[in-house]
KEDORO-785641 format. One record per residue: z, y, x of N, C-alpha, C, O in turn. Coordinates in pm, whole numbers, plus 50000, padded with zeros to 5 digits. Each point is the difference from the previous one (the first is absolute). Layout:
# KEDORO-785641
ZYXZYXZYXZYX ...
***
This chain:
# KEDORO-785641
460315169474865498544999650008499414991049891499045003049929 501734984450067499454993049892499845003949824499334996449904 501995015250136499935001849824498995011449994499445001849892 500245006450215498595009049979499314994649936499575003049889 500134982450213498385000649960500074988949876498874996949964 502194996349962500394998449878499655010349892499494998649889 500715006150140499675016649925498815001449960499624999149884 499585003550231498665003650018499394987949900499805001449879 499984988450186499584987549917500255004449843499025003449935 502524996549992499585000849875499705011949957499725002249882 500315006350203499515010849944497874999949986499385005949911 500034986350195498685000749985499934987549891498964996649942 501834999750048499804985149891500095009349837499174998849910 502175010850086499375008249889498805008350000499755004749889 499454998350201499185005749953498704994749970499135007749962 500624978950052499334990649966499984998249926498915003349953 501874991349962500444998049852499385010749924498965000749935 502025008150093499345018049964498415003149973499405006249913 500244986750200498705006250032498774990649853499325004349907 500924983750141500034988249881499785003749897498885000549950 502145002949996500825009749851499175008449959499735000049880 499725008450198499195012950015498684996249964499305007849936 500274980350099498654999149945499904996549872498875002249956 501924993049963500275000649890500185010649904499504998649889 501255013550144499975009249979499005010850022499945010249931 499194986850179499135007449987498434997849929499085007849975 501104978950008498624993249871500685006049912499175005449928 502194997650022499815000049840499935017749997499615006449903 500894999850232499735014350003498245003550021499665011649978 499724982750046498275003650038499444997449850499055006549957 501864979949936499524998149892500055006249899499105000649917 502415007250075500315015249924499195009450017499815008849916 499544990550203499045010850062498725000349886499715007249905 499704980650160499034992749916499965007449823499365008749941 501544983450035500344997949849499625019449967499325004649907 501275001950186500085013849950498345005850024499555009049930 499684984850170498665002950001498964997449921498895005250002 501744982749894499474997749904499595011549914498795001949996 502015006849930500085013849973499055007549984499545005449899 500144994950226499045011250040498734992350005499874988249967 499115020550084498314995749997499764997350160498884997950044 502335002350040498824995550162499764990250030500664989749989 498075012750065499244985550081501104990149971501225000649981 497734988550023500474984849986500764995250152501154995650009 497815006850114500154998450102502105004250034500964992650023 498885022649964501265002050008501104992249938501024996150058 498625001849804501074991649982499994982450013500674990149969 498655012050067499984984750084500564998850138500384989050040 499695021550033501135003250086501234993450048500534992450081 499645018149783501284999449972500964985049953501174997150028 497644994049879500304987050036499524989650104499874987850010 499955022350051499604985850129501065003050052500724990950040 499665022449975501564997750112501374992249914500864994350067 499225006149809500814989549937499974991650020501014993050015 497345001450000499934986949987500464995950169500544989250025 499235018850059499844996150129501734998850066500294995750112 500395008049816501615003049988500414984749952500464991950080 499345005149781500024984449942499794988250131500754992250058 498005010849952499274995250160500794992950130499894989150056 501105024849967500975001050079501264987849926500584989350017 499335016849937501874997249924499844986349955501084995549961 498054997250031499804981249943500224995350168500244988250025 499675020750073499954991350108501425001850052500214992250093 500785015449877500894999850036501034989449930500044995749884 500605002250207501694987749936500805001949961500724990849961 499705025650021500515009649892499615000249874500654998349896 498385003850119498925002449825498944993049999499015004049939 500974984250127498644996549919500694990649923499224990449998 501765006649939500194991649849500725012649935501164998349961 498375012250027500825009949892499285001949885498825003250001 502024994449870498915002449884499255011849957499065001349922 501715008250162499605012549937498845004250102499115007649963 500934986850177498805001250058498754994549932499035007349985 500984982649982498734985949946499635011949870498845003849986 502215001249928499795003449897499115013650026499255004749914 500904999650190499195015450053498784999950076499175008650034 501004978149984498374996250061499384994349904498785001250012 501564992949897498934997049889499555013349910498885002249954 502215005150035499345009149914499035014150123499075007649975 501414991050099499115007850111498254990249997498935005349970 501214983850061498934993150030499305001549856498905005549998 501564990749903499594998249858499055013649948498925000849941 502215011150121498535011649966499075002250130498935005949987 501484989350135498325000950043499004989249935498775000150011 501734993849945498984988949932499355007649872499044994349948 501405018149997499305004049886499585014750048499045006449959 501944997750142499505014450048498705002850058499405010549976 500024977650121499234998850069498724995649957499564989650048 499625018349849499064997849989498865000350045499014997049933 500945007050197498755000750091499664987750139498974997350061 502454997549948499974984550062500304991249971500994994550048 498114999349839500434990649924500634986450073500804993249935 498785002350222500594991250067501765002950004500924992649963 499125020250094501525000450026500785003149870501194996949989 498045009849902501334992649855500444990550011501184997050013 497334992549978500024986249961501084992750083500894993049950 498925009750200501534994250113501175005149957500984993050025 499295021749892501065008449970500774989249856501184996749989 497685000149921500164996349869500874985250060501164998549960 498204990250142500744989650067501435002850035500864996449920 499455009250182501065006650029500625003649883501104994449996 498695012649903501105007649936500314984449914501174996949979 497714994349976500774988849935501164990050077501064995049962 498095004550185501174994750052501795007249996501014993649971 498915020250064501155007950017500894999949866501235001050005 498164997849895500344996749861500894989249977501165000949960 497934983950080501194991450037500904997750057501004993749966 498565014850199501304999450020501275010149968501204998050018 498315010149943501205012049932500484993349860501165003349977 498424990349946500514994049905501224985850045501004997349935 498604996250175500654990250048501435002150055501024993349981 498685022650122501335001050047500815016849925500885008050031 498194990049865500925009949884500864994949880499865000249877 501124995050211500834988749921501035006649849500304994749893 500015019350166500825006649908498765009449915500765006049924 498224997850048498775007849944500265011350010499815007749905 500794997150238500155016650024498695004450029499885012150020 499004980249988498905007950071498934995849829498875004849998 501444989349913498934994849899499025011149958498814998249973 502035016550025498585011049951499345004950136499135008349977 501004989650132498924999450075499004986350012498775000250004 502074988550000498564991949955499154998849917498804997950013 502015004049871498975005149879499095005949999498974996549944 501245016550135499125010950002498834994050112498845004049994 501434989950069499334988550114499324992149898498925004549960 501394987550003499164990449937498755010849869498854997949963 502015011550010498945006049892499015007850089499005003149935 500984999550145498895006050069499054988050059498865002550037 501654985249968498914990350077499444997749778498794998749985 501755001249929499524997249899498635013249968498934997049948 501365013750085499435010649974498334997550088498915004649965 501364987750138498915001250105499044985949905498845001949964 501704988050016499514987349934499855004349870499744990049933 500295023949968500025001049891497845006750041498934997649944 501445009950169499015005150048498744995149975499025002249929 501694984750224498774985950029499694996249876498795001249985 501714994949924499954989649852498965004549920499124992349961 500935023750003499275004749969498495003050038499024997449930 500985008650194498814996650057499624984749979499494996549893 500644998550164499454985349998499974993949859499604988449993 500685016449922499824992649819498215010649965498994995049951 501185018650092498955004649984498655001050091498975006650001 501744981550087498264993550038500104987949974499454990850060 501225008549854499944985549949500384990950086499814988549960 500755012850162500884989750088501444992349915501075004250044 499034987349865500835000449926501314991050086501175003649996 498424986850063500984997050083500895007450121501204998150022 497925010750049500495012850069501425003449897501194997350018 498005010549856500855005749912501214996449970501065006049981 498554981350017501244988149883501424998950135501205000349973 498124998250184500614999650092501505013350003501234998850005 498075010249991499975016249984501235001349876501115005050022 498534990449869501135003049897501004989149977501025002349936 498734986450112501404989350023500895005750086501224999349983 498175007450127501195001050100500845012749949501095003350047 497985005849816501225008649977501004994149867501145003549971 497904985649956501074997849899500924987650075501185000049966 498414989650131501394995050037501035015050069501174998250036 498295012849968501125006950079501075007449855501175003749993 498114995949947500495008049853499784992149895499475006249908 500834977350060500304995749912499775002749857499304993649921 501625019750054499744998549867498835011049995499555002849889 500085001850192498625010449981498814991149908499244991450046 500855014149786499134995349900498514999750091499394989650027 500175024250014498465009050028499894988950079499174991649966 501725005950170499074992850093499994987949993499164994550072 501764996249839500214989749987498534997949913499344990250035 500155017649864499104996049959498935002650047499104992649962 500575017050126498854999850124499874991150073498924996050045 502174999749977500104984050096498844990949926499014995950061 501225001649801500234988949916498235004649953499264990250007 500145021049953499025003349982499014998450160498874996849962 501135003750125499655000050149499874985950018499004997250067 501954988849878500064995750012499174989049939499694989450054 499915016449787498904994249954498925001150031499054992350010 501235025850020498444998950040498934994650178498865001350047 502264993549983499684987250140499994987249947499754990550074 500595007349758499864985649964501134996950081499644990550070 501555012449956501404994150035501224995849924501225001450012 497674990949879501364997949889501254999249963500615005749909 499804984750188501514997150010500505012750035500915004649930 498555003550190500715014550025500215008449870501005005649957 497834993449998499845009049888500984999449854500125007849906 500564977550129500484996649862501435006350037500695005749915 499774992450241501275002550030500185012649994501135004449978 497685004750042500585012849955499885010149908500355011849998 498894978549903499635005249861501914999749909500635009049946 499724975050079501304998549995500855010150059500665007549928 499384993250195501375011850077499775014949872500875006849946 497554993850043500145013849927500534994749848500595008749936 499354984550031500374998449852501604998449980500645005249909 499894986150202501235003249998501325008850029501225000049991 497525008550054500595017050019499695013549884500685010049981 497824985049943499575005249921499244994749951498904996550043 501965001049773499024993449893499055011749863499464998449890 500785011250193498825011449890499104998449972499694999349881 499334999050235498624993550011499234987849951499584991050073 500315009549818499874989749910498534998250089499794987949990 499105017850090499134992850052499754993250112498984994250038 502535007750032500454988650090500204990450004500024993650105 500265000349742500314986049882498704995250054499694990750075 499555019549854498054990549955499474996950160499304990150022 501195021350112499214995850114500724985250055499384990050034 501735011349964501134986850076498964986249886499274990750036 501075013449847499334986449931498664997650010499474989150021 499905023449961498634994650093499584991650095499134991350003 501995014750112500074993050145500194985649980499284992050061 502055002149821499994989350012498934990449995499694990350069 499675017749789498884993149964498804993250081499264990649969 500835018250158498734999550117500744986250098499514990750064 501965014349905500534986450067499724985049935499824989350058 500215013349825499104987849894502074998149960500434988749978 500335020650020501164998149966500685005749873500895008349982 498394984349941500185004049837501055000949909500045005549890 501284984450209501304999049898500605015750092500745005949921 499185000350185500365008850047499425013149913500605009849955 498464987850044498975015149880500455001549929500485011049975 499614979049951501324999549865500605003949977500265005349892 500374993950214501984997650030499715021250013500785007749943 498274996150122500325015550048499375006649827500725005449917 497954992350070499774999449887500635008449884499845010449937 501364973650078500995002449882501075010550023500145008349910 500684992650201500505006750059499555013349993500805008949968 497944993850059498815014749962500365006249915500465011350006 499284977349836500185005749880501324998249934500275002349882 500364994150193501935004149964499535011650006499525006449906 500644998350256500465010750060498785019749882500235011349956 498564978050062499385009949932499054994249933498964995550049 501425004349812499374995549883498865006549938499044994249949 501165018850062498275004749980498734998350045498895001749950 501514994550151498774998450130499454992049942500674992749927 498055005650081498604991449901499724994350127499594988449997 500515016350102499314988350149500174990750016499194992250050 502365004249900501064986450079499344992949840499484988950003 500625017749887500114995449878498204988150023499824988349965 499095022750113498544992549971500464987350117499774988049990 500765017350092499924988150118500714986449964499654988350015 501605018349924500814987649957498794987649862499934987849986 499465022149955498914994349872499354993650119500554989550034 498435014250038499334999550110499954984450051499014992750002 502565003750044500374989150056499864987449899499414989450021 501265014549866499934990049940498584999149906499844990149929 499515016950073498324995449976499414994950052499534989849949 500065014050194500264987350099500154986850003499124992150032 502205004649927500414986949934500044997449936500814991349966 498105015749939500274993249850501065002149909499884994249893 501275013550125501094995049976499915015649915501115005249994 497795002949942500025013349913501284997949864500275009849930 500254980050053500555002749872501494998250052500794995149920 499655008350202500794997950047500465014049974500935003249927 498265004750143499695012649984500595009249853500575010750021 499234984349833499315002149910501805006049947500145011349953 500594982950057501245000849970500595014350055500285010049933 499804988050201500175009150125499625018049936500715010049994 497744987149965499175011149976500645006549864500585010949994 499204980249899501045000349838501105009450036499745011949982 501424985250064501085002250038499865014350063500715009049957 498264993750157500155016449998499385009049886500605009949959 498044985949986499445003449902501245003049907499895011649960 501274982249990500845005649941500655007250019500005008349909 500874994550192500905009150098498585015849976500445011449992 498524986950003499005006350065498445002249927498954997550060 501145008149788498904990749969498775011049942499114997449918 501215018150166499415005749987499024998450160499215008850033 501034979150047499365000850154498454994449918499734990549926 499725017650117498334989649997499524992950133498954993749996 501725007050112500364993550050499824986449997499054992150004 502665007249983500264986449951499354991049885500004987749995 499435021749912499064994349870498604991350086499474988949987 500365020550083498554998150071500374983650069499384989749972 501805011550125500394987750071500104987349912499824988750046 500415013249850500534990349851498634993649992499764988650042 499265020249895498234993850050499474996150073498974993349997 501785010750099499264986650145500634983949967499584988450001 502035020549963500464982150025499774990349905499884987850017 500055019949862499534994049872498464993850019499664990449930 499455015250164498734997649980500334985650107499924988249967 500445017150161500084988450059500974984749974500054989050055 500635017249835500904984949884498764999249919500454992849911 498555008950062498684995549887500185001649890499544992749912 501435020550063500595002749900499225013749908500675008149937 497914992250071499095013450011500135012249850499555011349983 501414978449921500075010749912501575009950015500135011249951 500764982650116501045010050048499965005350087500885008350024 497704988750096499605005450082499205014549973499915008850086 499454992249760499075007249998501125009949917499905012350004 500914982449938501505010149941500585010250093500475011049971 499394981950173501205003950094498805018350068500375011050041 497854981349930499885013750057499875009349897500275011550034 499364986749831500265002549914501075011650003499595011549995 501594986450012501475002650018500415012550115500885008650009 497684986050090500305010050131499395014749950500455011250026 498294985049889499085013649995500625006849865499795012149987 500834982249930500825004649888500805012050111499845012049980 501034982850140500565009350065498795012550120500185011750033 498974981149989499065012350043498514994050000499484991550072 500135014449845498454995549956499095003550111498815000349969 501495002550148498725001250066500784991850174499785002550119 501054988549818500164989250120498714989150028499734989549942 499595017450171498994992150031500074981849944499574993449906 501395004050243500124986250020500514997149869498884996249966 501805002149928500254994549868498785000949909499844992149907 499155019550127498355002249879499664984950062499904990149929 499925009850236498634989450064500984989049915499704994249896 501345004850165500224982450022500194999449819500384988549976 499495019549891500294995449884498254996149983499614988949965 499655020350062498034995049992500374988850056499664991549917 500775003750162499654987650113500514986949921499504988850007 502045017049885500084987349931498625000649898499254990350011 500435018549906499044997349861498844996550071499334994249915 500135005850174498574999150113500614982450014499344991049947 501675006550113500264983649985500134992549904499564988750016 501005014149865500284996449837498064994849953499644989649946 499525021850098498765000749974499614989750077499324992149935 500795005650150499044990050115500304987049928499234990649978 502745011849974499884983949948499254996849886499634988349983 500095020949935499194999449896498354994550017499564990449935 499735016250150498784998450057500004985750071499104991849984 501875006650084499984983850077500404987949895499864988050024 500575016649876500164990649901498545001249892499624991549919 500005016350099498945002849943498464993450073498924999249941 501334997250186499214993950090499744988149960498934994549975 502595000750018500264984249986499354993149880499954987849985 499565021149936499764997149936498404988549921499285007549934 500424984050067498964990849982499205010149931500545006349910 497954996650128498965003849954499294992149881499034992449997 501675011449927499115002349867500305006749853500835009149998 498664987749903500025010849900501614995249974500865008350031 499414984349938501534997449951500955007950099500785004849918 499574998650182500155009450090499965013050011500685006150082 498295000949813499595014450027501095003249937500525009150064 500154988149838500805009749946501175004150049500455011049966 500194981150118500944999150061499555004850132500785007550058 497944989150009499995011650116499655014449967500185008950083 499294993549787500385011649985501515009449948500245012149996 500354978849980501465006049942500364999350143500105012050025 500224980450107500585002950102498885012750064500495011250016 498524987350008499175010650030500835014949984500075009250081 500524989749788499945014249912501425005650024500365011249964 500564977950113501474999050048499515008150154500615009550050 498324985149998499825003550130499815014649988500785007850056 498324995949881499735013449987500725012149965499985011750039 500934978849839501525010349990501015002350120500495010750035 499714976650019500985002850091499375008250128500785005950075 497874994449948500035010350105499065011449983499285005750081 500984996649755500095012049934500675008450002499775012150007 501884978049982501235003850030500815005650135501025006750015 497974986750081499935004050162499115015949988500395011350033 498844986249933498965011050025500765014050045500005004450115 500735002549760500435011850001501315004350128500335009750067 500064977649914500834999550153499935001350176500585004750097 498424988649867499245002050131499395012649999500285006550101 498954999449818499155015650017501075007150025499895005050112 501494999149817501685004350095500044995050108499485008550072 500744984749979500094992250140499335010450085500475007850083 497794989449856498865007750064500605012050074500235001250120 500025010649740499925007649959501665006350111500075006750103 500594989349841501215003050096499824993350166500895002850080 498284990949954499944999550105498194994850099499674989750060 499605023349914498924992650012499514991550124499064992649975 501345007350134499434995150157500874985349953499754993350100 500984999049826500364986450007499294989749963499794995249888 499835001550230498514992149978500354982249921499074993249957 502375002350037500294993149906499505002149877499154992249956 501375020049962499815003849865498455005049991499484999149889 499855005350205498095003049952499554985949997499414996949896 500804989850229499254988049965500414996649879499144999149912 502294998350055500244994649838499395007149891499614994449898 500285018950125499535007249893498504999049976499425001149892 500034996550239498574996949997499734985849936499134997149917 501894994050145499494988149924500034997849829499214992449945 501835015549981500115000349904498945010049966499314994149917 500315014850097498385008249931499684985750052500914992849958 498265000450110499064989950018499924990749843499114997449920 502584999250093500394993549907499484996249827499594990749931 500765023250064499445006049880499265010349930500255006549898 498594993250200498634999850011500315015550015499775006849900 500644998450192500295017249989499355002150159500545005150098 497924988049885499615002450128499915013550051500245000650121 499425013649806499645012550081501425000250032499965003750117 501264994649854501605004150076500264989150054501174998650033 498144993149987499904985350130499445009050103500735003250094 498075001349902499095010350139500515005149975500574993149916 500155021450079500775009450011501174994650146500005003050120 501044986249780501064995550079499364997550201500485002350111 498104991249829499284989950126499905013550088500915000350083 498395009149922500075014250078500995002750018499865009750075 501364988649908501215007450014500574987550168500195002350119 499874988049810500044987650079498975001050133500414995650108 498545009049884498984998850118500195010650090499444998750109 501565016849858500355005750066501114999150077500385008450082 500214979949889501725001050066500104993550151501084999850060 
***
């Protein structure tokens, strides 16, 4: 009698186990289901079904002492839970509990997936909670929720590391909440996954800059224009910095040196005239734009800023011409500087009407141009300029 009901016992004890077992097997059979309904065009409803009874199987099977530490269970409930979190677009509450869940199930399927027999189902788990936050991120950057956003694309680039796109959505999201430090860390993650983007250089050094962290700007800066030497952005910013400080002839060498490598850039000619102007150096300054329009004669910014030196050359003439003690012993000499004044922004004149002319709405180049008709007595194209000016 005793060994009957010995019997009986392990025999209902296997089917427990069994039964256990089964719910496991039958989430990942409702999820094949699933997966295959994808396919086709029916209702949402229906196939939401079909994962609720997966999910409701998972459900089961965590509470049992058989399987609830099995990896391959944890690993089938995250990826079950993970697409109602993106499938379910009409209850946004129960994604959102689905999207919880599947992160939890994640950890723990990673914890007790000691040998990585289950790693391409978590994967596929974790990329579907990325797919749902690629969603959120987006929305929320285009109402301008930028912290939402920034929230939204960290959690997919800590999930994908070397992912360039979101690492720098992070890092862009991140500025634009004014979250600097975030922003710097993942301007970095993207650069050290991908250095193509030579305008990832100029935003990271930007950033520093706002940090008031100038040996860091530098430092990327320079790094920028290793990596990409054409780029004129890193080239103005790097000028940029050290004008700033005074420190333009620091510059001056730096600039030389590509100008040779390079010396058809007008560009770089153009940059040579800033730094030269800002070293007080105004006749290699007026060479350097000189040099640029030799390479394309209708470069705006090299016409203004070469008028802008002969328009200053002139003023010094006229202010020395001021200084001068009123009386007859005097006239001759304020008229010889007088006559310096008039040449040199004689010499402006024709430059600026190009300026004009290639670009008329720049209300820089009409006041200068107006002031010079004033100048030299060219009052009807003084009123002319003044109407042009009173419409803008």
């Amino acid at each position: 009698m005793k060994k009957t009901i010995l019997s009986i016992l392990l025999a209902s004890f296997f089917y427990v186990a069994n039964a256990q077992k089964s719910e496991i097997a039958s989430a990942k059979n409702n999820y094949a289901l699933y997966e295959i309904s994808m396919q086709s065009k029916g209702p949402l409803n229906k196939k939401l079904e079909t994962l609720n009874l997966a999910k409701a199987s998972t459900d089961k099977a965590i509470l049992f002492e058989k399987t609830k530490n099995d990896a391959e269970l944890w690993a089938y409930r995250a990826l079950i839970y993970s697409s109602i979190s993106v499938a379910d677009t009409v209850n946004v509450n129960n994604a959102s509990t689905a999207f919880t869940v599947a992160q939890e199930a994640i950890t723990k399927a990673k914890t007790l997936d000691t040998k990585s027999e289950n790693k391409n189902t978590i994967e596929s788990a974790e990329r579907n909670l990325t797919i749902m936050m690629q969603n959120k991120g987006i929305t929320a950057f285009n109402k301008k929720d930028y912290k939402e956003a920034y929230n939204s694309f960290k959690f997919i680039s800590d999930v994908m590391p070397t992912d360039t796109l979101f690492s720098m959505y992070t890092a862009i999201a991140a500025n634009s909440s004014q979250m600097y430090d975030e922003s710097v860390k993942y301007y970095n993650r993207t650069l050290e996954n991908n250095k193509s983007n030579a305008g990832l250089y100029q935003e990271l050094g930007r950033i520093y800059l706002t940090k008031a962290d100038t040996a860091n700007a530098l430092k990327t800066i320079e790094e920028g224009r290793k990596q990409h030497p054409e780029f004129m952005g890193l080239i103005f910013d790097e000028l940029n910095i050290y004008l700033n400080r005074g420190e333009a002839a620091k510059q001056i060498t730096k600039i030389e040196n590509a100008i040779a490598k390079d010396p058809k850039n007008k560009t770089l000619r153009f940059v040579s005239g800033i730094a030269y102007s800002a070293n007080k150096d105004m006749d290699k300054s007026a060479e350097a734009y000189k040099a640029a329009l030799e390479i394309d004669p209708n470069y705006t910014d090299a016409i203004y800023n070469l008028a802008i030196i002969y328009i200053n050359k002139g003023n010094d003439h006229i202010t020395a011409a001021n200084k001068l003690p009123s009386n007859k012993a005097s006239d001759a000499k304020y008229n010889e500087l007088k006559k310096k004044f008039d040449t040199e922004l004689g010499n402006a004149l024709p430059l600026l009407e190009k300026a004009k002319e290639l670009n008329p709405n720049d209300l820089n180049t009409l006041t200068t141009l107006r002031e010079v008709y004033v100048k030299l007595n060219k009052l009807d194209k003084a009123a002319q300029i003044k109407k042009l000016l009173d419409q803008k």
